[in-house]
C-alpha positions as CSV (number, residue, x, y, z in Angstrom):
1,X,-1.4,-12.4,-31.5
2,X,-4.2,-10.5,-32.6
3,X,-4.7,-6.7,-32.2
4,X,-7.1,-7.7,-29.4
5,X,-5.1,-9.7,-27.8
6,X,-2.6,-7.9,-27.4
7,X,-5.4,-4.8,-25.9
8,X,-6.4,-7.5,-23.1
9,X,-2.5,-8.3,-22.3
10,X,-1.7,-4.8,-21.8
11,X,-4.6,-4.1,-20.0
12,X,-3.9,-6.8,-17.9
13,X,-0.8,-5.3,-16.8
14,X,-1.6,-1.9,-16.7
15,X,-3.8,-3.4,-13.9
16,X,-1.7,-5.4,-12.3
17,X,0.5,-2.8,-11.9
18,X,-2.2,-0.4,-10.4
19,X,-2.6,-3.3,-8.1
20,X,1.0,-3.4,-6.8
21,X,1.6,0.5,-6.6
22,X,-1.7,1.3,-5.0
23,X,-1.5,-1.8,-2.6
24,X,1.8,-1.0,-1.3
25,X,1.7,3.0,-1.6
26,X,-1.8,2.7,0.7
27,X,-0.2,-0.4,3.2
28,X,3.0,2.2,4.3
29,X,1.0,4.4,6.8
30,X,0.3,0.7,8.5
31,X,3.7,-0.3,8.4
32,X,5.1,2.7,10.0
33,X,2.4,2.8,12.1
34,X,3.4,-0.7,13.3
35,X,7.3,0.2,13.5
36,X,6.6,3.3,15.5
37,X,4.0,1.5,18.2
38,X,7.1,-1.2,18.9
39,X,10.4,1.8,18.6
40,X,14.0,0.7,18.5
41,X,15.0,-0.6,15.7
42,X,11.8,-1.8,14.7
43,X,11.0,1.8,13.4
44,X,14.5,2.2,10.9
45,X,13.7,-1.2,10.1
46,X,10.3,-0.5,8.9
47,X,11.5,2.6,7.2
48,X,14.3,1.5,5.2
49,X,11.9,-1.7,4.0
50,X,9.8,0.3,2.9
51,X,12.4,2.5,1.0
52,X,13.2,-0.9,-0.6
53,X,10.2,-2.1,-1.4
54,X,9.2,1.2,-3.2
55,X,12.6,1.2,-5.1
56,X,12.2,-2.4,-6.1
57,X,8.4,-2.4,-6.8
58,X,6.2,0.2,-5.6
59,X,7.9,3.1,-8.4
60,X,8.4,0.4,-11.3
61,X,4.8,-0.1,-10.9
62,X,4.0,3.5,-11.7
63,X,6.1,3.5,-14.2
64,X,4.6,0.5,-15.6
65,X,0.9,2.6,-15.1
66,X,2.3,5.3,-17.4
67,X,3.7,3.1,-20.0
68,X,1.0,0.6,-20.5
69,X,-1.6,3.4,-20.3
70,X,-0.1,5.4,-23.5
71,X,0.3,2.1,-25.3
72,X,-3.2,1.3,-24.3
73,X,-4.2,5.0,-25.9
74,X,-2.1,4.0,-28.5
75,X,-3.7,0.9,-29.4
76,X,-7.4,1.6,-29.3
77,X,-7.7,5.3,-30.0
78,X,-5.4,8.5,-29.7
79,X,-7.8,10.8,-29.5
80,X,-8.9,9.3,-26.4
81,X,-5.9,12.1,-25.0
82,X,-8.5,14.8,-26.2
83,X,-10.6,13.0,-23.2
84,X,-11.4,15.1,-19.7
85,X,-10.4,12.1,-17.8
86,X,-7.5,11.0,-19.7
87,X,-6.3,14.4,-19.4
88,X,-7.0,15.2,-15.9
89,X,-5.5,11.7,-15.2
90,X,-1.6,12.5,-16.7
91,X,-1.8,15.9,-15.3
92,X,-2.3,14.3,-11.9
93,X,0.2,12.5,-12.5
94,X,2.8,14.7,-13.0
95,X,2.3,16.2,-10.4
96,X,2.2,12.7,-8.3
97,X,5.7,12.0,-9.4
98,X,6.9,15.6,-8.9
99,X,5.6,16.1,-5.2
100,X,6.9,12.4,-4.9
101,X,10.1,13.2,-5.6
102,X,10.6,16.5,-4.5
103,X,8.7,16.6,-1.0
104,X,7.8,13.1,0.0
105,X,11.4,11.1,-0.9
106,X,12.9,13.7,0.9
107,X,10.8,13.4,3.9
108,X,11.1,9.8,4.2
109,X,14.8,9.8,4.5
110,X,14.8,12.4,6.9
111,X,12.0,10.7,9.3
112,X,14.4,7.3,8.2
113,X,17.5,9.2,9.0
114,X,15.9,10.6,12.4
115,X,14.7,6.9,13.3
116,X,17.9,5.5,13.2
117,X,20.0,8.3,15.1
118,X,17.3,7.7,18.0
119,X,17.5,3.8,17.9
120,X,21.2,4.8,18.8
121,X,20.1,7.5,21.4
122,X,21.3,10.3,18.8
123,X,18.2,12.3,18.6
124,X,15.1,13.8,20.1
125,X,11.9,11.9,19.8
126,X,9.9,15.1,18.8
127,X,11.9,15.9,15.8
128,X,11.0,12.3,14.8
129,X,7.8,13.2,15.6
130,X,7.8,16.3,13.6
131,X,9.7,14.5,10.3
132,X,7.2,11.6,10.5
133,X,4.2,13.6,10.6
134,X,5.3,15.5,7.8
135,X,6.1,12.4,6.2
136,X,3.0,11.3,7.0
137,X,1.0,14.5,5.2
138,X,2.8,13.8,2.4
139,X,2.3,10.0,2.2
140,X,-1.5,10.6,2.5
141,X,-1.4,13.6,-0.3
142,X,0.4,11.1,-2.4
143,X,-2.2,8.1,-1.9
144,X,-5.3,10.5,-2.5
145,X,-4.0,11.6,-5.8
146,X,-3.6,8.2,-6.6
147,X,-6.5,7.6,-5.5
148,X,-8.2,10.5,-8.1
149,X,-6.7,8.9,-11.3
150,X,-8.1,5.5,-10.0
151,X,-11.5,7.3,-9.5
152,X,-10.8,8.9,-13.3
153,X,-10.0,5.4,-15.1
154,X,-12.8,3.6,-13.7
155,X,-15.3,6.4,-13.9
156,X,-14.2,8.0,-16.7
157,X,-16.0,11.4,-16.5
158,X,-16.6,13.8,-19.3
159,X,-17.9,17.4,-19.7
């Protein structure tokens, strides 16, 4: 394979995988949405799904995101890390994956925790009320930077 060819095939997955983390990360709030409107065990059921499918696919994506973008830098031009966007768009996300893990993981298993102790008539429906909206916050924070370094690779802005 060429040099070029092997630009466009990890470009094609350093899409792809903005695909799969974005398009699960932004379909969660529906989910849950959806778990919490039928209660019971719909809403741990929801919950720990999605906890699976973030293990499984969801954070591999990202981490697929990070990899194929330095190897795309790497391949065409490094000093394209001495770009504004480029820049902005790793500083972002570190700060995604540290607020991930230390602030939104952590909420999800306590709102997934609290769902499943009131499926068994355990708990109080406002502190699941209380962990899922703060669940929630985070979730949205999460998507919006996500949505930012989306915004920077397609846009691309400079000084």
């Amino acid at each position: 394979m060429s040099r070029g060819d092997w630009i466009t095939f990890v470009r094609f997955l350093h899409v792809l995988g903005a695909v799969v983390a974005l398009g699960f990360s932004l379909s969660y709030g529906l989910w849950i949405s959806r778990g919490d409107a039928v209660g019971g065990q719909a809403r741990p059921f929801v919950l720990r799904t999605i906890s699976w499918i973030d293990r499984r696919l969801t954070t591999p994506a990202y981490v697929l995101q990070l990899l194929t973008g330095l190897v795309l830098v790497f391949l065409t031009d490094v000093r394209r890390f001495q770009q504004l966007w480029l820049a902005l768009s790793l500083g972002l996300y570190a700060l995604l994956t540290l607020l991930a893990i230390v602030a939104y993981a952590p909420a999800h298993r306590r709102q997934t925790a609290l769902a499943e102790r009131l499926a068994a008539g355990e708990a109080v429906e406002a502190d699941y009320v209380e962990a899922g909206t703060r669940a929630r916050r985070l979730g949205l924070l999460v998507a919006g930077l996500t949505l930012v370094i989306l915004a920077l690779m397609v846009f691309k802005p400079t000084l």
